[in-house]
NUSE-366829 format. One record per residue (C-alpha): residue in three letters; x, y, z; residue number from 0. Coordinates in nm, 4 decimals, padded with zeros to 6 digits. Example, Ala and Ser with C-alpha at 12.3 -4.5 7.8 and 13.67 -1.06 7.14 Angstrom:
BEGIN
type:ALA; c1:01.2300; c2:-00.4500; c3:00.7800; seq:0;
type:SER; c1:01.3670; c2:-00.1060; c3:00.7140; seq:1;
END
This chain:
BEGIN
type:UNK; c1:00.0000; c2:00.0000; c3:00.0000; seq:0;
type:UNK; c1:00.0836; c2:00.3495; c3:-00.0564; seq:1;
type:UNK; c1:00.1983; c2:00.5828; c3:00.2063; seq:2;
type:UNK; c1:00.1650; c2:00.9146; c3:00.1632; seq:3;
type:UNK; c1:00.2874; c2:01.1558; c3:00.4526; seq:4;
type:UNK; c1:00.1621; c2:01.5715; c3:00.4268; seq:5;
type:UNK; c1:00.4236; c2:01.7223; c3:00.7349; seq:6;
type:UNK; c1:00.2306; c2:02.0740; c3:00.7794; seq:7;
type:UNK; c1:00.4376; c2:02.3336; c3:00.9927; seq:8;
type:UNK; c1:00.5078; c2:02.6736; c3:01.0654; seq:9;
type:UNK; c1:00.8271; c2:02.9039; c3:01.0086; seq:10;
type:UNK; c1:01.1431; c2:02.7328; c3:01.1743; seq:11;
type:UNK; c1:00.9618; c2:02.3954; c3:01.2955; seq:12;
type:UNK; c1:01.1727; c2:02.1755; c3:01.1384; seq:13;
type:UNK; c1:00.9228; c2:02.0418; c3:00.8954; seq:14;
type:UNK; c1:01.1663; c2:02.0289; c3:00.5278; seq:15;
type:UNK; c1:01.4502; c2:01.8966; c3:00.7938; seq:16;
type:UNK; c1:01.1847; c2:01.5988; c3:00.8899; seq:17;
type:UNK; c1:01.1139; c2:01.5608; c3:00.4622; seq:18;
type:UNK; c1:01.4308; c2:01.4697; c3:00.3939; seq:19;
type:UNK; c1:01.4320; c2:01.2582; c3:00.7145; seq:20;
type:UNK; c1:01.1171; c2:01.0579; c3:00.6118; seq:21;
type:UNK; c1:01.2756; c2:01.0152; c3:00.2618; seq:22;
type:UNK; c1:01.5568; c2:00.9071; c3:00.3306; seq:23;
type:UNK; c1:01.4824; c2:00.6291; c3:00.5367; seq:24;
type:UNK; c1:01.2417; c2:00.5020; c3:00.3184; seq:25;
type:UNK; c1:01.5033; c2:00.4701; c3:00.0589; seq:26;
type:UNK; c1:01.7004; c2:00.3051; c3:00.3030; seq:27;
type:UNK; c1:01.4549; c2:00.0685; c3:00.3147; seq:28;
type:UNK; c1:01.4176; c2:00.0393; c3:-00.0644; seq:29;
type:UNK; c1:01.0852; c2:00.1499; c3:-00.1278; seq:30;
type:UNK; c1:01.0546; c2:00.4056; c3:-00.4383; seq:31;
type:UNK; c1:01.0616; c2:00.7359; c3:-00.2721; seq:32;
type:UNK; c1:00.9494; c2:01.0818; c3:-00.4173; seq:33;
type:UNK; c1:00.9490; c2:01.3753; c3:-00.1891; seq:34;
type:UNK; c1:00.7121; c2:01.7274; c3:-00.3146; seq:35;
type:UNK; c1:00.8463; c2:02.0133; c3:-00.2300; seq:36;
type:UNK; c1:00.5283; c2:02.2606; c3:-00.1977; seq:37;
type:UNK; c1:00.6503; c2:02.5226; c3:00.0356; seq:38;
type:UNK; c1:00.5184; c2:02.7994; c3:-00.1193; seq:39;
type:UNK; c1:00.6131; c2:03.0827; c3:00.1336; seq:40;
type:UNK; c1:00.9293; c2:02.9828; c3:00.2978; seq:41;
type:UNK; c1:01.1734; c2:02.9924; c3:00.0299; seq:42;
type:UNK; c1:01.4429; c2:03.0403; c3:00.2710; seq:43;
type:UNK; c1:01.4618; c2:02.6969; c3:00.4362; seq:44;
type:UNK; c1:01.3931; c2:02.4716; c3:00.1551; seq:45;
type:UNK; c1:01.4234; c2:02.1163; c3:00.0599; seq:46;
type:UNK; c1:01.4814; c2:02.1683; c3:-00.3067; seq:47;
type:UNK; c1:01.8546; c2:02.3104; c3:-00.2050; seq:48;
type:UNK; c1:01.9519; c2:01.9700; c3:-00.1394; seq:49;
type:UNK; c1:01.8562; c2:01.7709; c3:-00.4712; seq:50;
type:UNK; c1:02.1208; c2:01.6455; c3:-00.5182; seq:51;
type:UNK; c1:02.1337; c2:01.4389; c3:-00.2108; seq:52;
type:UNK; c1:01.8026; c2:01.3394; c3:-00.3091; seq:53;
type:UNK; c1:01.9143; c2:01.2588; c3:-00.6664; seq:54;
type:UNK; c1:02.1974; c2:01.0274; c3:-00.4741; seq:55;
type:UNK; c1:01.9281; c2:00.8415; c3:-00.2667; seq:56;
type:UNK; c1:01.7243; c2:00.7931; c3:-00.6280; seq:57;
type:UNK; c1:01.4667; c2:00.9666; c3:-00.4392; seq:58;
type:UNK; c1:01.2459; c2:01.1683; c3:-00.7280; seq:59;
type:UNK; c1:01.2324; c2:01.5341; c3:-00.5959; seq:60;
type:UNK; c1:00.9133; c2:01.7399; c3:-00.7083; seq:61;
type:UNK; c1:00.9808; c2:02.1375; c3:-00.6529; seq:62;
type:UNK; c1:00.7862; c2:02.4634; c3:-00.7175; seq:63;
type:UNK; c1:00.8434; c2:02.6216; c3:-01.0635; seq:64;
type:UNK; c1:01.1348; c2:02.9134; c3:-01.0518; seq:65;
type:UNK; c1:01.2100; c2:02.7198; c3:-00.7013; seq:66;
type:UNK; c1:01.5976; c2:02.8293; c3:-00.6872; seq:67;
type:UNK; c1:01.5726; c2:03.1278; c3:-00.9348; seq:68;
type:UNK; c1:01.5771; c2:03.4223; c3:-00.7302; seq:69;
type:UNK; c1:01.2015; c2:03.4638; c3:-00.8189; seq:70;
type:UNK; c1:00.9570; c2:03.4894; c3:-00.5147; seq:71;
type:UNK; c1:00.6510; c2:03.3995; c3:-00.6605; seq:72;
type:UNK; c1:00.6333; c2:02.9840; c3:-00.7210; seq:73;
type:UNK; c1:00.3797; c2:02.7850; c3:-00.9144; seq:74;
type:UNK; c1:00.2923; c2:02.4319; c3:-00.8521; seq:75;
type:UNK; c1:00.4184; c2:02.1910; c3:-01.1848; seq:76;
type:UNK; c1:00.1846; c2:01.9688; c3:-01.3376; seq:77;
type:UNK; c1:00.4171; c2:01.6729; c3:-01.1691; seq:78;
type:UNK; c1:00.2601; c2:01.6985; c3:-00.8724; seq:79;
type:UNK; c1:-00.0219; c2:01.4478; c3:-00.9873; seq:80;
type:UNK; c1:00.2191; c2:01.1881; c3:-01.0469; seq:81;
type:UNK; c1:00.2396; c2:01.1443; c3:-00.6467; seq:82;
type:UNK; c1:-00.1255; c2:01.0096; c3:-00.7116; seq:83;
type:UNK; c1:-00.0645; c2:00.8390; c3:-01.0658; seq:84;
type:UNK; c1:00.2001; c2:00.7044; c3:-01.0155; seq:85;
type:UNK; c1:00.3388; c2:00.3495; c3:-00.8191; seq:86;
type:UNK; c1:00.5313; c2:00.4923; c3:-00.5291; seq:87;
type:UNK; c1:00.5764; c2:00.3044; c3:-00.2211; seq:88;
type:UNK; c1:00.6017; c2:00.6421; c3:00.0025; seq:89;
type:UNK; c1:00.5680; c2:00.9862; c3:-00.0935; seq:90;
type:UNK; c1:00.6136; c2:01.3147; c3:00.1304; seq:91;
type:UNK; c1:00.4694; c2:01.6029; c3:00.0846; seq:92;
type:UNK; c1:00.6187; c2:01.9022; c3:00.2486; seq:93;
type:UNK; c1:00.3870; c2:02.2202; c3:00.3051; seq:94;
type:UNK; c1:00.4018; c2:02.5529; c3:00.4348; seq:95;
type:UNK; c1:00.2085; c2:02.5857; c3:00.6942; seq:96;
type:UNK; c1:00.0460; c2:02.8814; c3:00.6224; seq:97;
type:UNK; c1:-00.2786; c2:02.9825; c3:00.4431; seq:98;
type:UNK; c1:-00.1572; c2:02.9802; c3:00.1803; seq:99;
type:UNK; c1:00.1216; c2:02.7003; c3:00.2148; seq:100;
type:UNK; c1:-00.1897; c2:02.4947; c3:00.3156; seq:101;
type:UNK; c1:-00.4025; c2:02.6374; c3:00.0903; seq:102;
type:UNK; c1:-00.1591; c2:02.4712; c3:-00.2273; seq:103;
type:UNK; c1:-00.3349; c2:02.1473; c3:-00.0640; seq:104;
type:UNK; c1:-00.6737; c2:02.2325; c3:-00.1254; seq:105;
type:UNK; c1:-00.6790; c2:02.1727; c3:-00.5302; seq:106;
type:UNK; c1:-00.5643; c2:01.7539; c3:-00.4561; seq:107;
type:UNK; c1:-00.8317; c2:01.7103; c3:-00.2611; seq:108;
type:UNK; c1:-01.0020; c2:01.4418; c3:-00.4547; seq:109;
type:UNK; c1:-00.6658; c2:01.3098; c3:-00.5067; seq:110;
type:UNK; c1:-00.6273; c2:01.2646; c3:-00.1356; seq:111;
type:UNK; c1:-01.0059; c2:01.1579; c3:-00.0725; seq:112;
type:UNK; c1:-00.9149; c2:00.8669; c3:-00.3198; seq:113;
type:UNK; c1:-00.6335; c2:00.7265; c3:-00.1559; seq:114;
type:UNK; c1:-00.6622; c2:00.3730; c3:00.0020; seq:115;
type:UNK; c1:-00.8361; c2:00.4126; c3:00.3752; seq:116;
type:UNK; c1:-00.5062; c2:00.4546; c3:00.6266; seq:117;
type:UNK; c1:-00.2533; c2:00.5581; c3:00.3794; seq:118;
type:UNK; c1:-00.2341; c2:00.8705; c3:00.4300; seq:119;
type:UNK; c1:-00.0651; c2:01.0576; c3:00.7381; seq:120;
type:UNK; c1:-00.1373; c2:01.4688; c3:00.8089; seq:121;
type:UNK; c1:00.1059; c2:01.5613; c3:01.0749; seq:122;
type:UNK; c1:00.1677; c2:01.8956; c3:01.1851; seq:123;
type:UNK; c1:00.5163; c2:01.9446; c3:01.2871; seq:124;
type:UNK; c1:00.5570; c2:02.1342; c3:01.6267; seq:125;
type:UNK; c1:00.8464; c2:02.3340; c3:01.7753; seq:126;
type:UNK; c1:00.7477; c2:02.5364; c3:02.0697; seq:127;
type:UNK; c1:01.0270; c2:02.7157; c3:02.1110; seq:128;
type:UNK; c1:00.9328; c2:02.9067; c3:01.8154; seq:129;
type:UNK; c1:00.7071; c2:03.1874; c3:01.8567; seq:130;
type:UNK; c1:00.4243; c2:03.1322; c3:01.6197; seq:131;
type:UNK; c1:00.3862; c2:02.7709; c3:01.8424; seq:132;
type:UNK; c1:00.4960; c2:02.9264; c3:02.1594; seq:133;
type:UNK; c1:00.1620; c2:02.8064; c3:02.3460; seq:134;
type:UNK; c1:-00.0864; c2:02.5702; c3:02.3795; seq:135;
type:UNK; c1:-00.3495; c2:02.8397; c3:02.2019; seq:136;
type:UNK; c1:-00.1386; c2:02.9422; c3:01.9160; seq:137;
type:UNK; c1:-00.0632; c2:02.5410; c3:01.8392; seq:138;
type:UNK; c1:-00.4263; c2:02.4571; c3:01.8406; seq:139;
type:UNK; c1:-00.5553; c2:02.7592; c3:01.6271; seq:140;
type:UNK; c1:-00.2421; c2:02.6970; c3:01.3447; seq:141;
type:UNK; c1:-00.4018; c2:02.3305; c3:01.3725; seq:142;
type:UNK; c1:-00.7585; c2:02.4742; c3:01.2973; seq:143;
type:UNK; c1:-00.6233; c2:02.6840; c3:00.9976; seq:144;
type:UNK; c1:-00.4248; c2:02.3997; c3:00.8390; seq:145;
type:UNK; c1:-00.7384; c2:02.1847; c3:00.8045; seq:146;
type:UNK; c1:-00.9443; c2:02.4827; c3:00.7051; seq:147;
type:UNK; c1:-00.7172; c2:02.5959; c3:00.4143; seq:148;
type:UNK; c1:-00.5559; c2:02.2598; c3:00.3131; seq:149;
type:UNK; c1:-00.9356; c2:02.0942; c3:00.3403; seq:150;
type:UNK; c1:-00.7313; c2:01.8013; c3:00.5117; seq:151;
type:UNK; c1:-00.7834; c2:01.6765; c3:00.8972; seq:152;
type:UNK; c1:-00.4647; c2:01.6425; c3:01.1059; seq:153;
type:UNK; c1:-00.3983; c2:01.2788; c3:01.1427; seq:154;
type:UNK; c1:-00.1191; c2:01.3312; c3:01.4511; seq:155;
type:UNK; c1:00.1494; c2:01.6197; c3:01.5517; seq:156;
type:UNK; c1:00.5461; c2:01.5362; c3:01.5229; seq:157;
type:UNK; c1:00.7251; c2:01.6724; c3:01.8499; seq:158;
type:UNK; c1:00.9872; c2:01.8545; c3:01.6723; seq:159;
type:UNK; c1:01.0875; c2:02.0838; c3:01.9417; seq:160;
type:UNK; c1:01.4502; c2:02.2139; c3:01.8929; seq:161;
type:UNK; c1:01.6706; c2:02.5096; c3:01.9337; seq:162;
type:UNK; c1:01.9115; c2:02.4300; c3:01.6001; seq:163;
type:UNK; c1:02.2322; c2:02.3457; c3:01.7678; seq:164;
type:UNK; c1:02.1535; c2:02.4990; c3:02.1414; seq:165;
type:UNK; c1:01.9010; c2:02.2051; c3:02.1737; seq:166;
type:UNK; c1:01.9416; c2:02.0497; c3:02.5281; seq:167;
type:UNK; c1:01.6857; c2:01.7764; c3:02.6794; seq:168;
type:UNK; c1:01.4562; c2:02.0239; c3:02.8017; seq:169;
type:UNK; c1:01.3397; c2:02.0956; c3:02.4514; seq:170;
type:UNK; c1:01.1942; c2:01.7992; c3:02.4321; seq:171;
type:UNK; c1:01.0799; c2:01.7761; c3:02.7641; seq:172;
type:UNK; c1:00.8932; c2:02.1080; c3:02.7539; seq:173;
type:UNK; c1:00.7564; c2:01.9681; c3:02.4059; seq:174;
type:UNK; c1:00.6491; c2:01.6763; c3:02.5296; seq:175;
type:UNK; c1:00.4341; c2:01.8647; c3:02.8140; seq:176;
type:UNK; c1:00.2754; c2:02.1506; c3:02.5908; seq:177;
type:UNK; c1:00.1699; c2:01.8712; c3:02.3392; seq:178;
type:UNK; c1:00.0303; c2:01.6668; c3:02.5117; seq:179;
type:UNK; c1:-00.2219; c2:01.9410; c3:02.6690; seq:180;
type:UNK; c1:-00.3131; c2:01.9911; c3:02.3066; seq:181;
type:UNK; c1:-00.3739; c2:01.6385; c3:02.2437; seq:182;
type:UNK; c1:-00.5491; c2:01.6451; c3:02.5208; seq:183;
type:UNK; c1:-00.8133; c2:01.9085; c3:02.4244; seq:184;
type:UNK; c1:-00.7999; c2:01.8697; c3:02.0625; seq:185;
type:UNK; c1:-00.7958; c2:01.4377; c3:02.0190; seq:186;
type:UNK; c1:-00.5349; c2:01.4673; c3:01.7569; seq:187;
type:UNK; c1:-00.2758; c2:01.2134; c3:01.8908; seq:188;
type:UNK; c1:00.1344; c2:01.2524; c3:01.8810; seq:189;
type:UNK; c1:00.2228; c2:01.0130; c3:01.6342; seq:190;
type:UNK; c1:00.6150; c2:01.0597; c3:01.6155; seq:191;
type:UNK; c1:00.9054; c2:01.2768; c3:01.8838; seq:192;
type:UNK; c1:01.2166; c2:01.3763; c3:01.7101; seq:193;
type:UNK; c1:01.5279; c2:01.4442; c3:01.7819; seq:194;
type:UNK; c1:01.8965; c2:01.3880; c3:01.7345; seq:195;
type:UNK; c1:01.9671; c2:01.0056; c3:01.8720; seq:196;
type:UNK; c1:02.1475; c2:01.0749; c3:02.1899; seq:197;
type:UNK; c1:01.8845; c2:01.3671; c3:02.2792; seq:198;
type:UNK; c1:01.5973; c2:01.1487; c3:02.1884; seq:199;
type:UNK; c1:01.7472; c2:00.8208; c3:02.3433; seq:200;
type:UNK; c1:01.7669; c2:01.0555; c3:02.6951; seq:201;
type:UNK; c1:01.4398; c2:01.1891; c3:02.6718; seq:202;
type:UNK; c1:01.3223; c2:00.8143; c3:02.6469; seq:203;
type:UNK; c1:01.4696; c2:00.7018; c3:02.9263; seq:204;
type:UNK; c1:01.2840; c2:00.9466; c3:03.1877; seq:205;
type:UNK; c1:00.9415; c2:00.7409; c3:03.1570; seq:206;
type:UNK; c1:00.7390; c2:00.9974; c3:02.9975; seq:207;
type:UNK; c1:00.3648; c2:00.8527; c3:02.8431; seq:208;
type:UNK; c1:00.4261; c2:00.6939; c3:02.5523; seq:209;
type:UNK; c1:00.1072; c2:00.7787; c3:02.4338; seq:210;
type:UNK; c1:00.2297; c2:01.1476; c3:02.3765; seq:211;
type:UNK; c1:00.5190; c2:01.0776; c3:02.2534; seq:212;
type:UNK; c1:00.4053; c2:00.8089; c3:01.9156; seq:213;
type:UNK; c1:00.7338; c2:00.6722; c3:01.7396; seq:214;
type:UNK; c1:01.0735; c2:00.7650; c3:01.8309; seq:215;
type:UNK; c1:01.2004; c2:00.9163; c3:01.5219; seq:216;
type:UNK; c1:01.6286; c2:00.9953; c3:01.5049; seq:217;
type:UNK; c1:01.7022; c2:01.2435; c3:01.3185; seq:218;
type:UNK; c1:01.9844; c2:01.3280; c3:01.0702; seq:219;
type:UNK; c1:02.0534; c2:01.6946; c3:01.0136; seq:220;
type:UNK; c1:02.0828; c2:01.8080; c3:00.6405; seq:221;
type:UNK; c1:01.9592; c2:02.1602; c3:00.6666; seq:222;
type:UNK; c1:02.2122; c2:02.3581; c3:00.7302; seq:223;
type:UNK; c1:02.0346; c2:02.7397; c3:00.7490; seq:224;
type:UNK; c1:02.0801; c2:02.8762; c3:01.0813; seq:225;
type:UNK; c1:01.7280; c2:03.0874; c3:01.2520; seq:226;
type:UNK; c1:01.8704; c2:03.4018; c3:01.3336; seq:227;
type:UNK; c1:01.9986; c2:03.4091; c3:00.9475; seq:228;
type:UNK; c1:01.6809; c2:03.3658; c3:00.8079; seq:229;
type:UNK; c1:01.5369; c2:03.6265; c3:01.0327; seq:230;
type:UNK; c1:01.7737; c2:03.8621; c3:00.8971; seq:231;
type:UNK; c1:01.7076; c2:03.7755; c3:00.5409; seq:232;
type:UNK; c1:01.3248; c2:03.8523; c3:00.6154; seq:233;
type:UNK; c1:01.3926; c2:04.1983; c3:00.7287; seq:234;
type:UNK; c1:01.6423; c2:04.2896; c3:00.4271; seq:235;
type:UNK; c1:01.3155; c2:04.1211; c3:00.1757; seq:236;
type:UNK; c1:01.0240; c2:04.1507; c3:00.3472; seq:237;
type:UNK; c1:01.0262; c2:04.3656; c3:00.6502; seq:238;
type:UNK; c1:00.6529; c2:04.3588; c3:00.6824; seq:239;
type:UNK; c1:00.6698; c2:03.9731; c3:00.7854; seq:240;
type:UNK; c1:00.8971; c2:04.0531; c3:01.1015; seq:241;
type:UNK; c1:00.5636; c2:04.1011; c3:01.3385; seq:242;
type:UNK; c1:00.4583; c2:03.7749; c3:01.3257; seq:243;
type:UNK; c1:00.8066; c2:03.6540; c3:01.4940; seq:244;
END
């Protein structure tokens, strides 16, 4: 069967780091991989820059047109279907999260409804210690406009709570706790807590619920972009965007 995975989340969660994660282990494991790149706001921290790792797992990579060009304004490409025609074994999706990140969802959505029952995964990638999920309230409202815009329901959240390379074990930790209140008060479960192996293999070990923490997922980093660079680049581009941070 089919597995498609949509990984939904805001500026800074993580969610093209987790992409390449997901794709690359299912190479690993042999299964025909292609990965759709369908960030539409965040060109900053974006999966296409690293194609040719992807080309090196024979993972087919799927990317906005102009993605790469300088231009800001991206179109979807017509070979975005193929992650419904065609016979892959697991395909990612990774979304902006966003209206209108989301909102590039909304015109698959027959494409989706079709898919075999329990093949496909929405998870909504979650770092707290960003602002725009800095609380229980702002998590569950980004939740509620994800499924409005993308016309998908959340199957599960990925704790994906990190500082880039200050992360220490309360990350997770305080992760863990604010997640689980929104799980909690919304039903959406935690299907998967990431991390870098000796982080995540620590956290583990303090007998926390496994029901809010899903899968253990170890993480590779590939991403190189640092935070406090991107911020920068967003006030020399588009200063307007600096009050939501």
């Amino acid at each position: 069967m089919k597995k498609v995975y949509v990984l939904i989340g805001n500026y800074g969660s993580g969610k093209s780091e987790l992409a390449l994660n997901f794709a690359f282990k299912a190479a690993e494991r042999g299964e025909r991989t292609e990965l759709l790149d369908l960030d539409m706001v965040n060109t900053y921290f974006r999966v296409t820059e690293r194609g040719n790792m992807t080309r090196m797992k024979e993972i087919r990579l799927v990317s906005p047109n102009f993605a790469n060009s300088g231009i800001e304004t991206l179109s979807l490409p017509a070979e975005v279907a193929s992650a419904f025609a065609m016979d892959w074994e697991t395909v990612i999706f990774d979304v902006g999260g966003d209206s209108t990140g989301s909102t590039a969802l909304g015109r698959y959505h027959q494409d989706f409804v079709e898919l075999e029952p329990g093949s496909l995964e929405v998870l909504n990638v979650v770092n707290i210690r960003r602002p725009l999920s800095g609380t229980v309230e702002k998590i569950i409202h980004l939740q509620e406009e994800m499924e409005i815009h993308s016309r998908l329901k959340l199957t599960g959240m990925i704790n994906n709570t990190n500082l880039a390379e200050m992360t220490g074990p309360d990350e997770l930790r305080d992760g863990y706790e604010m997640i689980k209140e929104v799980s909690q008060r919304t039903g959406v479960p935690v299907k998967f807590t990431s991390g870098k192996a000796a982080l995540l293999e620590q956290f583990l070990a303090e007998g926390h619920d496994p029901k809010y923490i899903g899968q253990p997922l170890p993480i590779d980093i590939y991403m190189k972009r640092d935070w406090n660079s991107w911020i920068n680049s967003l006030g020399e581009k588009r200063p307007q965007q600096l009050e939501y941070l």
